[in-house]
C-alpha positions in Angstrom: 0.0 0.0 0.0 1.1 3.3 -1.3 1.3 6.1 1.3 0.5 9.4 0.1 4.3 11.3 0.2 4.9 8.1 -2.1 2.2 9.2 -4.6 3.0 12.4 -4.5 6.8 11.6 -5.6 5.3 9.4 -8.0 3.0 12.4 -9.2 5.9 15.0 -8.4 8.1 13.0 -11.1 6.3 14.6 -14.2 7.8 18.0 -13.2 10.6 19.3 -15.7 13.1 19.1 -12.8 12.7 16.3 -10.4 15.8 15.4 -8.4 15.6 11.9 -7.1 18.0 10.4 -4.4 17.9 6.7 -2.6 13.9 6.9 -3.8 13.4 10.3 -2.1 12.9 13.6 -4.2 14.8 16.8 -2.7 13.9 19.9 -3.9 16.6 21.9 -5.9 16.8 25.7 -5.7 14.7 27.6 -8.3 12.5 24.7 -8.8 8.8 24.8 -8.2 8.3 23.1 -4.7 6.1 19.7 -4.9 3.4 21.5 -2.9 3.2 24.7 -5.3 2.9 22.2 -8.0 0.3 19.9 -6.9 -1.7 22.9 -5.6 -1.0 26.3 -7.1 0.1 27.4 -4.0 2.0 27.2 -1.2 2.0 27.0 2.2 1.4 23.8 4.5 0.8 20.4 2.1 -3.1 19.4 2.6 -3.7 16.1 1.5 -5.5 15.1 -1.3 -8.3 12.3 -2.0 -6.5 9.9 -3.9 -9.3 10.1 -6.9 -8.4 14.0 -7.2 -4.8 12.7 -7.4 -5.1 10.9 -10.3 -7.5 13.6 -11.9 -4.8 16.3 -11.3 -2.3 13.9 -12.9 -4.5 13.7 -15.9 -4.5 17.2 -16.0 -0.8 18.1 -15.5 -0.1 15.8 -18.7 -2.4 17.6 -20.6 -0.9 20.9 -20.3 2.4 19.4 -20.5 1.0 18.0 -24.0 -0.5 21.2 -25.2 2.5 23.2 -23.9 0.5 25.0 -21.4 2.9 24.4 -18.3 5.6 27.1 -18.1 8.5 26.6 -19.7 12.0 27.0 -17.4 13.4 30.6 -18.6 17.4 30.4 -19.4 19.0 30.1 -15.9 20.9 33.2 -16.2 22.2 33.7 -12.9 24.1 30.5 -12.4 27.1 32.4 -14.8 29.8 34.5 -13.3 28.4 38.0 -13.3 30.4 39.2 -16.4 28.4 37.2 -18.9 24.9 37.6 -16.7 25.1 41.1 -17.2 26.3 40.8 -21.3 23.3 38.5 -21.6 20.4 40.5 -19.7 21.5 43.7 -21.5 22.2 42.2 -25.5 18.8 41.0 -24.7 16.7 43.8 -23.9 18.9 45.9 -26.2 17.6 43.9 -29.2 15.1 42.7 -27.0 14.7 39.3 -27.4 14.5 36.4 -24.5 17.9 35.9 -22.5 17.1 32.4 -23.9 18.6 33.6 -27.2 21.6 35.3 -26.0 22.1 32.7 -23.2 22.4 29.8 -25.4 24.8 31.5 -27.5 26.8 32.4 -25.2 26.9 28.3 -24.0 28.1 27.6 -27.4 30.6 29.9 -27.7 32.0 29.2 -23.9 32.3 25.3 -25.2 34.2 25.9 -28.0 36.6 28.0 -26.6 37.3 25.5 -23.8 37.8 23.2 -26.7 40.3 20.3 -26.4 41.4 22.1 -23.5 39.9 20.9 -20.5 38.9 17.1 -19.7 36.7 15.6 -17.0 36.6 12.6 -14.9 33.6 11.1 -13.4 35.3 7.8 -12.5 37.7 5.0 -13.7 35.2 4.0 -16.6 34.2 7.5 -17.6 37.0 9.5 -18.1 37.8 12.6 -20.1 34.6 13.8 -21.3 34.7 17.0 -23.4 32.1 20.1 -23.5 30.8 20.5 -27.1 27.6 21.0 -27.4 24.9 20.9 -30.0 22.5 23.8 -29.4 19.2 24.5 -32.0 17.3 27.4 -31.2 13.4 27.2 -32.2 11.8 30.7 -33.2 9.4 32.2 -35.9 11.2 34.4 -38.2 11.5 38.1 -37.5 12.2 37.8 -33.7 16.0 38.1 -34.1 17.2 35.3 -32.7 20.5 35.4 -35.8 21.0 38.9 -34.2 21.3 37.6 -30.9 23.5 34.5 -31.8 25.8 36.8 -33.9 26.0 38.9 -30.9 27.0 36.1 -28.2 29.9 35.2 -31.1 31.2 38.7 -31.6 34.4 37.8 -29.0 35.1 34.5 -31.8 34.9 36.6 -34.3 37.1 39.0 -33.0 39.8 36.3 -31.9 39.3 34.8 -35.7 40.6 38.3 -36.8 43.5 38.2 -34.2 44.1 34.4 -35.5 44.2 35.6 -39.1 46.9 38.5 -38.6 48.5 36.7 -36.7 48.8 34.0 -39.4 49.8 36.5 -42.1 52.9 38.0 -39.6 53.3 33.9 -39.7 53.0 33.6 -43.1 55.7 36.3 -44.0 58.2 35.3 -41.6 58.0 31.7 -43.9 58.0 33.2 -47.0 61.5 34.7 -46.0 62.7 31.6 -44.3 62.0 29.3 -47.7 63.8 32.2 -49.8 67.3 31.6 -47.6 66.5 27.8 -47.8 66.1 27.5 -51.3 69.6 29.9 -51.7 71.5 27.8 -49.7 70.5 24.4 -51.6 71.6 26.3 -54.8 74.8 27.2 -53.2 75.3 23.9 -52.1 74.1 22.0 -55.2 76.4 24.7 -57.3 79.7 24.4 -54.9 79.0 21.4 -54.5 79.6 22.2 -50.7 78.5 20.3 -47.4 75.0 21.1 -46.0 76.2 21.8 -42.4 75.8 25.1 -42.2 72.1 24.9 -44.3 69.3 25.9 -42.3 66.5 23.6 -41.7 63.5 23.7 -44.0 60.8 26.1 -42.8 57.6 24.4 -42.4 54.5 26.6 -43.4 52.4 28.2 -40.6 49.0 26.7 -40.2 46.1 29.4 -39.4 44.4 28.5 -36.5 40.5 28.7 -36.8 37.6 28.8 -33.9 34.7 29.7 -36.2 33.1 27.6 -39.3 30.5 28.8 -41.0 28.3 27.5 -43.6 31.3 25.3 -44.7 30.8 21.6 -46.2 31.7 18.4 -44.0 34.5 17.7 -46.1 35.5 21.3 -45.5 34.7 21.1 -41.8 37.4 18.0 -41.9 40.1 20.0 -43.2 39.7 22.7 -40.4 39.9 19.8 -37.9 42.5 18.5 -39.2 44.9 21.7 -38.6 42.9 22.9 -35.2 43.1 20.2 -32.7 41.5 21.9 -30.1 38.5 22.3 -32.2 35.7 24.6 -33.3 32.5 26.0 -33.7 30.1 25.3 -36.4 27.4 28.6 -36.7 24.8 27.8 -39.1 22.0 30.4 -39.5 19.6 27.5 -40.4 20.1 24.1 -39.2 18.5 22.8 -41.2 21.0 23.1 -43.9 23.2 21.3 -41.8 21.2 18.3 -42.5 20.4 18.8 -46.2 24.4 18.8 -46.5 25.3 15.5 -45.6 26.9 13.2 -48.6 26.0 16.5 -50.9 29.6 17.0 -52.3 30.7 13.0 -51.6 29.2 10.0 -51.7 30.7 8.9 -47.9 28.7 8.6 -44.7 29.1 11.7 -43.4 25.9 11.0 -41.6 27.9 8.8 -39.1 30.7 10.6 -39.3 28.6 13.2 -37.7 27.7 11.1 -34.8 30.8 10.4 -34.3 32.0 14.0 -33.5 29.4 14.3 -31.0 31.8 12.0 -28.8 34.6 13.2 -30.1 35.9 9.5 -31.3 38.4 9.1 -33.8 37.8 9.7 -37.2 38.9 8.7 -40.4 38.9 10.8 -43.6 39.3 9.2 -47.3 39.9 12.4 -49.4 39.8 11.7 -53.2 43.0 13.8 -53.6 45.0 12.1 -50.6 47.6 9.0 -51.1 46.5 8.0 -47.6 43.4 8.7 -45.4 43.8 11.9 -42.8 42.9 10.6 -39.5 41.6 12.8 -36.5 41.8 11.7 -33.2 39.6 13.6 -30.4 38.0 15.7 -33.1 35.8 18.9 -31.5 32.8 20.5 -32.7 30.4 22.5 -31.6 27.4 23.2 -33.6 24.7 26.2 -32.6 22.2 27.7 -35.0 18.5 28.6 -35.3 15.5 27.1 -37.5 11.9 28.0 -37.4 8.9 26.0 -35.6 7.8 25.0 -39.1 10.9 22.9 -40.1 12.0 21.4 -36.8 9.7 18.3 -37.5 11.3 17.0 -40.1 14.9 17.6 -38.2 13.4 15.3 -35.8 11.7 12.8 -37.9 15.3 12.7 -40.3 16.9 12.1 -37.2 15.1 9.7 -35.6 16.3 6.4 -36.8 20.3 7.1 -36.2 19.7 9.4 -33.3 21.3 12.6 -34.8 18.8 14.6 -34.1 18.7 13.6 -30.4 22.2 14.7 -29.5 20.7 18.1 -30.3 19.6 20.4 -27.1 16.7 22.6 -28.3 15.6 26.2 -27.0 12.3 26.8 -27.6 10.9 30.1 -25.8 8.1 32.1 -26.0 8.8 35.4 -28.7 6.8 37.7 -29.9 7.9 40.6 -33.0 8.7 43.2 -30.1 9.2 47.3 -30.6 12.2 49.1 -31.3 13.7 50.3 -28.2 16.2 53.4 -27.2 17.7 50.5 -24.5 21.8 49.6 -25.7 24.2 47.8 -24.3 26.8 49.5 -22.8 30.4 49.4 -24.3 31.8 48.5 -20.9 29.4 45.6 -20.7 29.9 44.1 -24.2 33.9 44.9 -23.9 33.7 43.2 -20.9 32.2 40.2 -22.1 34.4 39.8 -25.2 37.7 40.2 -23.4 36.6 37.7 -20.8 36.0 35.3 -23.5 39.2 36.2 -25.6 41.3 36.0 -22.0 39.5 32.5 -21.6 41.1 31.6 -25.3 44.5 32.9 -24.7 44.7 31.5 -21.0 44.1 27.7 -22.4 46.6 25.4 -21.0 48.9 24.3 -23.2 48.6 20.7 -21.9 45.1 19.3 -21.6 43.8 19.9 -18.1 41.7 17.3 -16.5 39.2 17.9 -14.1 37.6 15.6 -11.1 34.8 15.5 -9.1 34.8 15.9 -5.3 32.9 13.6 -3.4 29.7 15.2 -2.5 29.5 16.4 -6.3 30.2 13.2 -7.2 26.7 12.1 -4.7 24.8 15.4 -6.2 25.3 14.2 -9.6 24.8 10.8 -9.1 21.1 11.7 -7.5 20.3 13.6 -10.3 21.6 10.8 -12.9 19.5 8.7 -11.1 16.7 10.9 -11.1 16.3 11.3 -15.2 16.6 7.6 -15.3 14.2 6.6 -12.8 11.7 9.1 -15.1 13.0 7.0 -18.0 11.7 4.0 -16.5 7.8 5.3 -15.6 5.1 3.4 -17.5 3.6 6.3 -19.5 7.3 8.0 -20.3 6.9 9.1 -23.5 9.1 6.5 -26.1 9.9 9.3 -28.2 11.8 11.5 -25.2 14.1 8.2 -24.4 16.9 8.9 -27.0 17.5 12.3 -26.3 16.7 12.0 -22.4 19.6 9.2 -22.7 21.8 11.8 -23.9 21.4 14.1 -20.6 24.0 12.0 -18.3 26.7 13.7 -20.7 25.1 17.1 -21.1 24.9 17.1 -17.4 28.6 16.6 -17.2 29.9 18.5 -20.1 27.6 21.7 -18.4 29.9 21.1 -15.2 33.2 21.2 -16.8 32.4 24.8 -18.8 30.5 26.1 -15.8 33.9 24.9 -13.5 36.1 26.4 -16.1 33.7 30.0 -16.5 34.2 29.4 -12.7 38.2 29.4 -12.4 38.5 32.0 -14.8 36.5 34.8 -12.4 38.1 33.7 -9.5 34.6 32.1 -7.8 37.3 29.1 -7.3 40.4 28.8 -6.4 40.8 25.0 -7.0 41.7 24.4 -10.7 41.0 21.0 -11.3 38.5 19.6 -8.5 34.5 20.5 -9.1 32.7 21.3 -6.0 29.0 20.6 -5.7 27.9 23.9 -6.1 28.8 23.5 -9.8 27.3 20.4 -10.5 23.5 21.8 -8.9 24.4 25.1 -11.6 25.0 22.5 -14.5 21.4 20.4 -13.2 19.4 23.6 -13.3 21.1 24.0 -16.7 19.7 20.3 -17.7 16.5 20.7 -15.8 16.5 24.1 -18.6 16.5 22.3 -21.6 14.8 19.3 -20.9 11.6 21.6 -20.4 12.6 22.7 -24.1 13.0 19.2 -25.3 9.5 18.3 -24.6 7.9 20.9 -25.9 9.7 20.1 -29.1 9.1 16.4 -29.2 5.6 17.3 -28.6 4.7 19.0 -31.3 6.3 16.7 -33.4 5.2 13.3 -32.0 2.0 12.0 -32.1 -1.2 11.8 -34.7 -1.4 14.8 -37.2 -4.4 15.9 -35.0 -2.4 16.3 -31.7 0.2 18.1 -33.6 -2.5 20.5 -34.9 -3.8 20.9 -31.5 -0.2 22.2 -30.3 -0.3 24.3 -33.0 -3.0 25.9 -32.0 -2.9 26.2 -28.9 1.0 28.0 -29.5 -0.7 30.3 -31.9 -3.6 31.4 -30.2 -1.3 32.4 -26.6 0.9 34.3 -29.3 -1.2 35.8 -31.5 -4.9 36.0 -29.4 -6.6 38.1 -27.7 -6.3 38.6 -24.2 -9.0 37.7 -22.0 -10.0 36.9 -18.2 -10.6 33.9 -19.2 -7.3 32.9 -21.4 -6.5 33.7 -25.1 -9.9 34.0 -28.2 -8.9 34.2 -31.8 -12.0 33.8 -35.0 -12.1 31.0 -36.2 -11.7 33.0 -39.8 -8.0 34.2 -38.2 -7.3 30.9 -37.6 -7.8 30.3 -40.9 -6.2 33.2 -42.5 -3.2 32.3 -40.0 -2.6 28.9 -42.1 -1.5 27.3 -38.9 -1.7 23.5 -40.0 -0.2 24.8 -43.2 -1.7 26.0 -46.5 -4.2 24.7 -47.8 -4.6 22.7 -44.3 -5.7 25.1 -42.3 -9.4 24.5 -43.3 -13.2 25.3 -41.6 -13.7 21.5 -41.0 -9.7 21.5 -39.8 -10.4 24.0 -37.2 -13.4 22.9 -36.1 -11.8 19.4 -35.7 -9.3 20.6 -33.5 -11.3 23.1 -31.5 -13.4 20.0 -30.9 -10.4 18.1 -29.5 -9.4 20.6 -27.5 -12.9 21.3 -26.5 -13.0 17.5 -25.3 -10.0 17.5 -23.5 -11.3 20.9 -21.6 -8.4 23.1 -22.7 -10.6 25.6 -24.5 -13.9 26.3 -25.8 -15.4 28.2 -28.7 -18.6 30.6 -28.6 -21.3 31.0 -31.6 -21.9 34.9 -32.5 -24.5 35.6 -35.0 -23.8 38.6 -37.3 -25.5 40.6 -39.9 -24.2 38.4 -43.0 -24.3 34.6 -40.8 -22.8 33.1 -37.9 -19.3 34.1 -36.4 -17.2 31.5 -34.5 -14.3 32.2 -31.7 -12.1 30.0 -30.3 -11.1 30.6 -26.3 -8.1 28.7 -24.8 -8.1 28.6 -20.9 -5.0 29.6 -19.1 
């Protein structure tokens, strides 16, 4: 027999940000507490008929399943205060969600860490990296490229920096080879001995950070002369996909998969006597795509797992007004030079991090926590590949946020983690996998529950605003061409309204007007 703290845990576990531990769920700083949740507010815990328990559970998947729960907003705060202030002001400079500005910034803290900095967990999980592979979902005209380009503006200083640098390089060479080439005339004319000849200059590489737009074979080459890795910026992700095996007829698909854990690879070029191999090989990938073509990302995706190795930002936008607000030169300088100092400070040997004891027990619990989720009866199966990618994320998040750590002097350990890390680099997880369900629920399920997402995300953006919720005509609904053109049909709408209707996450009123009968649509928030 169940008692009822043991239902409520059970009930508690379809929270974004359970942490679990020996069976028992802890609450975690910034999370909504169990009794907020069950209740809507706080106070002492009442306890509740066991029939209303399993009504309220009903209830909480719904709105999970419509997107009506609150999504987690980027966890700002758990970054040294340098980048919290760079990210709070880009973003209501441009203004856009900190969501945008914070993810970039994650991307572009990764790949400057690079090949840099390892981490331990134990004996059989050892040096994990930090690349990441961030996607960040919003309709066009809400600036999220603005917002990315802005996070990257200290990479694309540094590639400047890397590029003179290169040239000064490049010169330096050029006037090497001249005195090499005189002396093996002199010699081959005098006939002389070559101990005095100099030893053959070898050609500078230039060192990269940033790729953009660039083909997977092109992507290979870079690798091949940065070790430490890079970034890979695409505006749209999407091309990323339509790219692969485009220029060869190789499987750059797995090849792919394979940089996400950074094993070795193995390049057959059609101009090479022998195959370039890579060992380690770092990439980070960030862009943007739009609601509209993140489905078939997913779908494409599904059957090698590519697309689950992606963390997705999803956040409510809306085309906001042009503001007198700017960021300050002393932030942004400030941000960029802390990010440039973090490049230039990179040991020159690789650095491996551990994980003191009680961080080790802190991220166990929470380890344990996603898979105990993983394990409920009505988990959804198309949330197990890219919730099975979490245990890393959770791990890569601690070594950047240790690292951003170090840098601004909140440590003064180099190499051990303390607990305090680890909980930053949960609430970081417990951020995105919010996102991730959001995203796999609009694109799981019958065409009909998809519609009803749809919907239901058009009508809180576009609606109006009501006691009551969100209305919207059905004849803007329409016009809207939410399901898609020529989709978007009466009996469409009225089908899904219906559903909705049914599952008591909206209504719709009858209005009769001069020229027939008006319909409106009202969601309930």
């Amino acid at each position: 027999m169940f008692d009822e703290k043991e239902i409520v845990d059970a009930l508690y576990m379809h929270s974004p940000n359970p942490v679990i531990s020996n069976n028992i769920l802890s609450q975690s700083e910034g999370f909504v507490s169990r009794e907020v949740y069950l209740t809507g507010r706080g106070g002492k815990f009442t306890p509740t008929p066991l029939n209303e328990m399993e009504d309220l559970k009903d209830q909480l998947l719904k709105e999970e399943q419509y997107g009506l729960n609150e999504l987690m907003k980027f966890p700002t705060d758990i970054f040294p205060e340098v980048i919290q202030d760079f990210i709070k002001a880009q973003a209501k400079a441009l203004p856009v969600p900190e969501d945008f500005v914070g993810v970039g910034m994650l991307g572009v803290v990764s790949a400057t860490i690079g090949n840099t900095t390892l981490i331990n967990v134990k004996n059989s999980w050892t040096d994990e990296g930090c690349n990441v592979w961030l996607c960040i979902i919003a309709d066009p005209s809400v600036r999220k490229t603005a917002a990315l380009k802005a996070s990257m503006s200290p990479l694309f200083k540094l590639e400047k920096e890397l590029h003179l640098e290169f040239q000064s390089l490049k010169q330096h060479y050029k006037q090497n080879l001249e005195q090499y080439n005189l002396w093996k005339a002199k010699i081959k004319k005098d006939k002389a001995t070559n101990e005095d000849m100099p030893e053959e200059p070898v050609a500078p590489v230039l060192r990269r950070i940033v790729v953009i737009k660039n083909t997977m074979e092109g992507l290979f080459k870079v690798l091949g002369n940065n070790p430490n890795g890079v970034i890979r910026f695409n505006d749209e992700l999407k091309t990323l996909f339509t790219e692969l095996n485009k220029y060869r007829n190789g499987d750059d698909r797995q090849t792919l998969l394979e940089l996400f854990s950074r094993n070795r690879i193995t390049i057959d070029l059609k101009l090479s006597e022998e195959p370039e191999i890579i060992d380690d090989p770092f990439v980070t990938i960030m862009g943007g795509t739009q609601p509209e073509t993140i489905e078939p990302i997913i779908v494409d995706g599904v059957s090698d797992g590519l697309s689950a190795r992606f963390l997705f930002s999803y956040p409510e936008t809306a085309i906001a007004d042009f503001t007198d607000y700017d960021v300050s030169n002393e932030i942004k300088e400030a941000y960029e030079d802390a990010i440039i100092n973090l490049y230039w400070s990179r040991p020159k040997e690789t650095r491996r991090l551990n994980l003191s004891s009680d961080a080790y027990e802190y991220l166990k619990s929470v380890i344990n926590g996603l898979r105990a989720e993983m394990r409920a009866p009505d988990f959804p199966q198309q949330l197990l590949a890219p919730y099975g990618k979490l245990d890393g994320y959770l791990v890569r998040f601690t070594l950047i946020l240790h690292v951003l750590a170090y840098q601004n002097h909140q440590t003064k350990n180099e190499t051990m983690v303390d607990k305090e890390t680890v909980r930053k680099a949960h609430k970081l997880v417990g951020y995105f996998k919010s996102h991730m369900r959001k995203v796999y629920n609009r694109t799981g399920g019958t065409t009909l529950n998809k519609n009803c997402l749809k919907l239901v995300e058009l009508v809180k953006k576009k609606g109006k605003k009501t006691d009551f919720g969100y209305e919207m005509t059905f004849r803007d609904i329409e016009r809207s061409h939410v399901f898609g053109k020529g989709k978007t049909t009466a009996d469409a709408v009225f089908e899904v309204v219906n559903m909705l209707k049914n599952e008591s996450i909206g209504t719709y009123e009858m209005k009769e007007i001069h020229n027939g009968v008006s319909y409106k649509f009202i969601l309930f928030i």
